[in-house]
C-alpha positions in Angstrom: 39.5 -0.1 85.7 39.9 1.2 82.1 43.7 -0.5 81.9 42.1 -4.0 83.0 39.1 -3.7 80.5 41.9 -2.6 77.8 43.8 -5.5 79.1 41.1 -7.8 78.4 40.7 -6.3 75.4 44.4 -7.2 74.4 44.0 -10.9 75.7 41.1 -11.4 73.8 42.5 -11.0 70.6 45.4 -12.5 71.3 43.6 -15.5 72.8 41.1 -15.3 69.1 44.0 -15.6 67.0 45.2 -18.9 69.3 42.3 -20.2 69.1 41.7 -19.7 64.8 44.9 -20.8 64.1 44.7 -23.9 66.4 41.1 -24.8 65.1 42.4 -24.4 61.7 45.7 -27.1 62.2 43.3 -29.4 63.9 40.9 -31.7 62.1 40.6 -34.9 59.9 43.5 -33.3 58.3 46.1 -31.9 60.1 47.8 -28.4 58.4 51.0 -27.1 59.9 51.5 -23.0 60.4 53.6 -23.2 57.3 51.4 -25.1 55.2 49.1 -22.1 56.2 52.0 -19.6 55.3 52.6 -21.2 51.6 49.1 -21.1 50.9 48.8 -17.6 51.3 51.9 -17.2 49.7 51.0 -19.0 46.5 47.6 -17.7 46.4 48.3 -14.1 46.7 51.0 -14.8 43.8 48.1 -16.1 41.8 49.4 -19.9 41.7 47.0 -23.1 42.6 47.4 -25.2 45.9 50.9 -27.1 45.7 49.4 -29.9 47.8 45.8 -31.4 49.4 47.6 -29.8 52.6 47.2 -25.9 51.0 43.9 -27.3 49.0 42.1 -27.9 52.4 43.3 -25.2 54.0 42.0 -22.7 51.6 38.4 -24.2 50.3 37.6 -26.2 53.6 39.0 -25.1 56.7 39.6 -21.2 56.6 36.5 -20.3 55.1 34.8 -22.6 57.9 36.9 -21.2 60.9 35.9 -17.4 59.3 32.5 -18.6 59.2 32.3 -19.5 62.5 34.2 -16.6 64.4 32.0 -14.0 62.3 28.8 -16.0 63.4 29.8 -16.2 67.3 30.3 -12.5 67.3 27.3 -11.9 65.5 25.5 -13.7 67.6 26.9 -13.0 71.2 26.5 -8.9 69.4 22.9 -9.7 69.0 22.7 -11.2 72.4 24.2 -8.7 74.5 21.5 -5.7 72.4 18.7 -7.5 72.9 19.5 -7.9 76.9 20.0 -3.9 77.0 16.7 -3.9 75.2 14.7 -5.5 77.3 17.2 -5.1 80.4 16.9 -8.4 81.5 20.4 -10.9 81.0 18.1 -13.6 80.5 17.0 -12.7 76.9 18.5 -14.5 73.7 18.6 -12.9 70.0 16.2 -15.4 69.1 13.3 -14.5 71.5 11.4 -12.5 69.0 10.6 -15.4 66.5 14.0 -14.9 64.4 15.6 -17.9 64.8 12.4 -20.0 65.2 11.0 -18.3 61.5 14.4 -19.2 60.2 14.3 -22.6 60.8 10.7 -22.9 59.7 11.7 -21.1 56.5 14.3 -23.7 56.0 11.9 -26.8 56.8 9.9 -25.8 54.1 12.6 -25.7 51.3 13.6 -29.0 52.7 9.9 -30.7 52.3 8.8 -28.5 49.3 11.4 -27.6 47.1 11.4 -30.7 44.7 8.2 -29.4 43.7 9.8 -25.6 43.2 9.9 -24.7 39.1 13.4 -25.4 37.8 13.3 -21.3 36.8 13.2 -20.6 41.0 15.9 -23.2 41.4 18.1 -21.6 38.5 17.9 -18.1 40.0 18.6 -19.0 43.3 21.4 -21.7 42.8 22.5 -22.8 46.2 21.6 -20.0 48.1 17.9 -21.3 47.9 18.0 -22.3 51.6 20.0 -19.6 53.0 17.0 -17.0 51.0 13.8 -18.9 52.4 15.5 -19.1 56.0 15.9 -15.3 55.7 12.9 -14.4 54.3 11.5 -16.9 57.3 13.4 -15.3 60.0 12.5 -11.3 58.8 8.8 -12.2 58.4 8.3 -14.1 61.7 10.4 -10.9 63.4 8.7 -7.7 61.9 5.1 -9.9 62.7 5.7 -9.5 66.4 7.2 -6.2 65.5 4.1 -4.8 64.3 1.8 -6.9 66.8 3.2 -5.2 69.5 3.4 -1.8 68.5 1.0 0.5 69.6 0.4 4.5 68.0 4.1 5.2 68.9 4.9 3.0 71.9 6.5 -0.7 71.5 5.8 -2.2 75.2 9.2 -4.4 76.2 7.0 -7.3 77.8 4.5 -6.8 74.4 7.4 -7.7 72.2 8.2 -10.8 74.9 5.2 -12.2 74.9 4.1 -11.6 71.2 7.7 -13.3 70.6 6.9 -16.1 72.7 3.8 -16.6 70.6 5.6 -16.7 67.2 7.9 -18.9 68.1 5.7 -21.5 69.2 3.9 -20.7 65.5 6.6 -21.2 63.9 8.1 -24.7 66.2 4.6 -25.6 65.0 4.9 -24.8 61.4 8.4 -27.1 61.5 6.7 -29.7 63.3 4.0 -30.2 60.3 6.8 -30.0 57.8 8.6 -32.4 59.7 5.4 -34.6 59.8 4.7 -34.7 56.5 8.3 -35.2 55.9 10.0 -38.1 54.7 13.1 -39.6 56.3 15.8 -38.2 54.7 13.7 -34.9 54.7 13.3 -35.2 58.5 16.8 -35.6 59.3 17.8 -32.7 57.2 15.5 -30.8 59.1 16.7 -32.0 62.6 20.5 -31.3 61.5 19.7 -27.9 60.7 17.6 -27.2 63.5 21.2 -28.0 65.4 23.1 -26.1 63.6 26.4 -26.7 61.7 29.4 -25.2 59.5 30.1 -28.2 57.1 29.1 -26.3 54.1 30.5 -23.4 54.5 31.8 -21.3 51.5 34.4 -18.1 50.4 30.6 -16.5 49.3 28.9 -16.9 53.1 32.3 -15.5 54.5 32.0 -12.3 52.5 28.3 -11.5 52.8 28.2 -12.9 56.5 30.9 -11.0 57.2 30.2 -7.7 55.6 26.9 -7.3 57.0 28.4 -7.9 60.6 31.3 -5.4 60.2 28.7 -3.1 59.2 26.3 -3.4 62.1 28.8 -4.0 64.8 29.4 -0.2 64.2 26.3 0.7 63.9 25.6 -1.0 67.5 28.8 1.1 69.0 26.2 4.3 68.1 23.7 2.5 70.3 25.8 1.5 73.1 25.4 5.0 74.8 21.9 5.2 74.6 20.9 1.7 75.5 23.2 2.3 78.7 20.0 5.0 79.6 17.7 2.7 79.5 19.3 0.4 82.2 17.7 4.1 84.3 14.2 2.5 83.0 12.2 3.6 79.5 10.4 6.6 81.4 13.7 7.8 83.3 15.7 7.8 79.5 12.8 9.7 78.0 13.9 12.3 80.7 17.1 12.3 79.1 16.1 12.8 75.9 16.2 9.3 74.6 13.6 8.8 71.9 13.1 4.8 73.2 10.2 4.2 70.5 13.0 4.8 67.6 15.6 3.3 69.8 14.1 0.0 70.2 12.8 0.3 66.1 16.7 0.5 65.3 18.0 -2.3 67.9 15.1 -4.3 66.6 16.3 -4.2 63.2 20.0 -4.8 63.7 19.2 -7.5 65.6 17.0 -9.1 62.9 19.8 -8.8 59.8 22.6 -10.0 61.8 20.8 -13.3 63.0 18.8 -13.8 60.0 21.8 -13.4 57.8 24.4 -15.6 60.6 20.8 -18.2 60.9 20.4 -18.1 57.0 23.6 -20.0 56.2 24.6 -22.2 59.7 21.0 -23.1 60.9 19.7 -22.6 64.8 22.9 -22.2 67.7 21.2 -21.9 71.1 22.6 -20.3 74.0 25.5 -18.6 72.9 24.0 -14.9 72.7 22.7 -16.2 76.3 25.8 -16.3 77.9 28.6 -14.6 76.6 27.3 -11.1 77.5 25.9 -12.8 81.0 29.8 -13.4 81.2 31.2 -10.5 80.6 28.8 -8.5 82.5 29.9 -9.7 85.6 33.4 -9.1 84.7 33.4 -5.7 83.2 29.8 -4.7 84.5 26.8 -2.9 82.6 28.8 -0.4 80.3 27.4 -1.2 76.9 30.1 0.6 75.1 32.3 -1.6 76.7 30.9 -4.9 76.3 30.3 -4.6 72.5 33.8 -5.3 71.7 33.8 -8.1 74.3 31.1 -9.8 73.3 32.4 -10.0 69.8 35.7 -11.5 70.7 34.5 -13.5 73.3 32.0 -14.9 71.0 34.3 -15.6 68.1 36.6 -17.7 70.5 33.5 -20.1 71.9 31.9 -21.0 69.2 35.3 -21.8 67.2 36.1 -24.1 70.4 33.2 -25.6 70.1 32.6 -25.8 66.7 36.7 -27.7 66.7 35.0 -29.8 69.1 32.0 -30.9 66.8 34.8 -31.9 64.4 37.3 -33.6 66.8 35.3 -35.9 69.4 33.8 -38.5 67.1 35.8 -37.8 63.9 35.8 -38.4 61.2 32.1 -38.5 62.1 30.4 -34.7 63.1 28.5 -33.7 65.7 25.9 -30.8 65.1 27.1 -27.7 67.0 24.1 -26.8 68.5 24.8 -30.1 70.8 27.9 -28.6 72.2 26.5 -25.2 73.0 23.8 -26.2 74.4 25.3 -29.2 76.8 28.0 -26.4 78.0 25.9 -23.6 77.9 23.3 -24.7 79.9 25.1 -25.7 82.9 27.7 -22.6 82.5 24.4 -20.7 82.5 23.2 -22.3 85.7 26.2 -21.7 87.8 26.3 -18.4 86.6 22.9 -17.3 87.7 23.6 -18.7 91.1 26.8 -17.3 91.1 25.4 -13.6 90.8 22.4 -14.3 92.5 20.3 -13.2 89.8 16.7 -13.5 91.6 18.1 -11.4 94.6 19.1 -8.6 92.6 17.1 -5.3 92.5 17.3 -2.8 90.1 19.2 -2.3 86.7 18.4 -4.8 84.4 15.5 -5.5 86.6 14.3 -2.0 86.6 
C-alpha cells in the first residue's frame, strides 16, 4: 500500500508537469518547448524577449498556467480540511461564507468604486479588487466564526448552518449590487462570479503562491490530528486532541488560502468538492496522505480545465467556473453512487 500511494505520488507529478507544459504550448498562440527553453535562457541572462513567441510566454501564459496550478491546489487543500473538519466529503471550502463574502466584496468595487476618492484608488492601484474581495471573504468567514462559538466549544453543524446563513446574506448583498447595477457593471459582476485567469500577473503568482507554500505545511501539522477526529470530537478529546483549537486553526487556514486564491481569480465551484472525494476512495481516509494528493491532483484539473476555457471557443473565453461545474457535477454524481455514500455508516458520518 505505501509503494502504490508513493507511486501515485510519482505519477502525479509527472502527469502536473505534462499537463503545465502542454497548457502552456496550447492557446491563441502556439509556443514550442524551445521557445519556452530560450525564454528562460534569455531572461535569466538578463536580455528582453527575442520574439512575441518568448513575449507571451513570459507576461501571459506562464504566469496564468502558475496562477492556476497554485489556485487548484489551494483550493482542492482547502477542500479536503474542511471535509476532515466537519467529516462529511460533501463539504466545499466555501461553505462557511468565504467564497460567497468574496464575491460580494468584489460586487461592491464593481458598482461603487467610481465614486471611491482618487487617494483610495492611488494607494491601492490595481490590487483594489483583489483587497475588497479579501476583506469580503475574512469578514463574512470570522462572522459565522464567532456566531457559532459558544464559551470554548465551536459545534460542527453550528458553523454549517450559521455558514449556510451567510452565504445567502451575502448572494443577497450581490444580488442588490447587481440590481442597482448597470450593464457593463452587471456583466463584470457575473464574469467574476464564474471565475477566470485572464488577468493574471508575475505579482498574484508570488503572493498567491507564497501564502499556499506556507499553509500547505502548516496543514501537514494537522493532518495527524484531523485523522482523530474521523473517531468523532468526543472520542479525539479522549486522545488528547484539543478540538476547540483544532477547528480555530483549520478554520483559519482555510480562510487565507481561499480568500487570498478568491481575491485574485473570482468564485470556482466544485473543485475542493471532488478532488479529495476522489482520492479518498483511492487512497482512503489518511489525511497525511491525501494532502499531497489533493494538491497535485488539484493543480492538474483546474489547468485542464482552465486550457479548455481558452481552447473550445477561441479566440473567445469561456469563464472557468462553467467548466468545473458542467464536469464536476456529474463526476460528483457518479461518484456518490459509486461509493454508496448514503449507505455508509461511520467515519465521516460519525
Amino acid at each position: 500500500m505505501k509503494n502504490q500511494n508513493r507511486y501515485l505520488i510519482y505519477f502525479l507529478i509527472i502527469l502536473l508537469a505534462i499537463v503545465l507544459v502542454g497548457a502552456i504550448s496550447f492557446g491563441a498562440v502556439s509556443i514550442y518547448p524551445i521557445e519556452m527553453f530560450a525564454a528562460v535562457k534569455h531572461l535569466l541572462q538578463g536580455k528582453q524577449p527575442a520574439n512575441i513567441y518568448e513575449g507571451v510566454f513570459l507576461q501571459l501564459r506562464l504566469p496564468r498556467v502558475l496562477l492556476c496550478a497554485i489556485t487548484g491546489a489551494i483550493l482542492s487543500v482547502s477542500g479536503l480540511l474542511m471535509q476532515g473538519l466537519f467529516r462529511n466529503p460533501i463539504i466545499e471550502p466555501g461553505l462557511i461564507g468565504t467564497s460567497s463574502g468574496a464575491a460580494f466584496g468584489a460586487s461592491v468595487i464593481f458598482v461603487l468604486s467610481a465614486k471611491f476618492s482618487p487617494e483610495i484608488k492611488n494607494i491601492t492601484g490595481p490590487f483594489l479588487l483583489p483587497i475588497a474581495a479579501f476583506i469580503g471573504a475574512l469578514i463574512a468567514t470570522f462572522s459565522v466564526y464567532y456566531l457559532s462559538k459558544n464559551a470554548k466549544i465551536i459545534s460542527s453543524l453550528s458553523l454549517l448552518l450559521i455558514g449556510i446563513a451567510i452565504n445567502a446574506i451575502c448572494l443577497s448583498g450581490i444580488g442588490f449590487m447587481s440590481y442597482i447595477a448597470r450593464d457593463p457593471q452587471a456583466r463584470s459582476i457575473t464574469f467574476w462570479n464564474l471565475g477566470t485567469f485572464s488577468g493574471a500577473e508575475w505579482d498574484q503568482v508570488f503572493i498567491t503562491g507564497s501564502i499556499a507554500t506556507i499553509i500547505f505545511f502548516l496543514s501537514l501539522k494537522y493532518a495527524k490530528l484531523l485523522n482523530t477526529l474521523l473517531l468523532g470530537e468526543e472520542e479525539a478529546s479522549y486522545l488528547g486532541v484539543d478540538t476547540f483549537k483544532l477547528k480555530r486553526n483549520i478554520l483559519l487556514l482555510n480562510t487565507a488560502m481561499v480568500a487570498v486564491a478568491t481575491s485574485f481569480v473570482g468564485v470556482i465551484s466544485f473543485l475542493g468538492l471532488i478532488v479529495p472525494h476522489i482520492l479518498r476512495l483511492i487512497i482512503g481516509s489518511d489525511n497525511k496522505k491525501l494532502l499531497p494528493a489533493a494538491m497535485l491532483l488539484g493543480a492538474i484539473l483546474l489547468t485542464l480545465a482552465d486550457l479548455c476555457a481558452r481552447l473550445l471557443f477561441a479566440p473567445a473565453e469561456l469563464p472557468i467556473g462553467i467548466i468545473t461545474s458542467l464536469v464536476g457535477a456529474p463526476i460528483f454524481i457518479l461518484l456518490l453512487k459509486k461509493s454508496n455514500f448514503l449507505k455508509i455508516k461511520g467515519g465521516y458520518n460519525a
